[in-house]
VOVOKOL-925235 format. One record per residue: x, y, z of N, C-alpha, C, CB in turn; residue in three letters. Coordinates in steps of 0.2 Angstrom, whole numbers, plus 5000, padded with zeros to 4 digits. Glycine has a CB too. Layout:
! residues N
XYZXYZXYZXYZALA;...
***
This chain:
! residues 70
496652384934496652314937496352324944497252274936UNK;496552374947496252394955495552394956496552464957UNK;495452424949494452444952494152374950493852534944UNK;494452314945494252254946494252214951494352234943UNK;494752234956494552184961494152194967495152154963UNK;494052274967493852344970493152284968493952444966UNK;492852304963492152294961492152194962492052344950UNK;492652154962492552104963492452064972493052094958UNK;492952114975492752104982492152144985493252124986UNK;491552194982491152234985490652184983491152324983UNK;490652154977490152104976490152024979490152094971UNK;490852024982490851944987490651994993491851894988UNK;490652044994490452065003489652075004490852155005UNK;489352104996488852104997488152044997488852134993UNK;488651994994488451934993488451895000488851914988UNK;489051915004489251865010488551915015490251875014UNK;488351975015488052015018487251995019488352065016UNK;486951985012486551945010486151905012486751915008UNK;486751835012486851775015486751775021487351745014UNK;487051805027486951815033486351825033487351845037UNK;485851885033485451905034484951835032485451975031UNK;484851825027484251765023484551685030484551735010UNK;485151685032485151635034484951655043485651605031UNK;485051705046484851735051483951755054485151795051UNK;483751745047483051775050482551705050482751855044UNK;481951695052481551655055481251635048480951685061UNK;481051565049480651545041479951575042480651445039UNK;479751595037478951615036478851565041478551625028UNK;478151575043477451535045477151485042476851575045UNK;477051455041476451425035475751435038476551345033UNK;475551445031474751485031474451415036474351505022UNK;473851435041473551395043472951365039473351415048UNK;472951275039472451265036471751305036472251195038UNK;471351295029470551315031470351305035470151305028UNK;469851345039469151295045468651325042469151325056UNK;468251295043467651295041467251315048467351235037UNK;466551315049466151355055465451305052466051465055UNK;465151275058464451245057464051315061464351155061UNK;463351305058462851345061462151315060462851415059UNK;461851315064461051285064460551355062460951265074UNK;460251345054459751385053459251345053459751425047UNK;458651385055457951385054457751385045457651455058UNK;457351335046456951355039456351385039456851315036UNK;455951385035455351435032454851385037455051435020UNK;454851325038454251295041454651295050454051205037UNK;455051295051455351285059455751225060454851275064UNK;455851205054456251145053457251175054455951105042UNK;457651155058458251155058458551125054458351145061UNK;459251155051459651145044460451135049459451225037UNK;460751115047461451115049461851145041461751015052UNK;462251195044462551225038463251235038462151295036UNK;463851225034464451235036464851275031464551155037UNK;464951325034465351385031465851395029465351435034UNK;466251365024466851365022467251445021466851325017UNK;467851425024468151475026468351525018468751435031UNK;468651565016469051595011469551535008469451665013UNK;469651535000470351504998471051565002470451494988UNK;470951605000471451635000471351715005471651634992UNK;471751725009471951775015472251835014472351755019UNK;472351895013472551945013472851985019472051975010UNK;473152035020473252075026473052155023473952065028UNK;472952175017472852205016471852215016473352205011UNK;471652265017470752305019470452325014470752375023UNK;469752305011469552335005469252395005469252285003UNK;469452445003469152515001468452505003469252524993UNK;468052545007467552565008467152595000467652625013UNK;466352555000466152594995465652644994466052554991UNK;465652684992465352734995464552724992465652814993UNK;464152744998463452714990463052784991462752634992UNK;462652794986462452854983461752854985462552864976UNK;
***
């Protein structure tokens, strides 16, 4: 009956242990809206275009592998 209350208080401590940590630490960020970017191209005749460059859906922190070309 000892190692059950053994194994019943190590799981209320680990739990309380947990809990502190999740309720101590900062709330994530939230991701910043998309931006988009305007840019002014030239066309084939010299005629100017207004072009607006949407940003990625989605962000990474992680770098894509170099590809090697042959």
């Amino acid at each position: 009956m000892q190692r059950v209350w053994v194994v019943v208080l190590s799981v209320w401590a680990m739990l309380a242990i947990v809990a502190v940590l999740a309720w101590s630490s900062r709330p994530a960020t939230p991701i910043p809206a998309a931006s988009s970017q305007t840019m002014v191209v030239k066309g084939p005749r010299g005629k100017q275009h207004l072009v607006v460059l949407k940003a990625p859906t989605h962000a990474t922190t992680a770098t894509s592998a170099a590809v090697a070309g042959g």
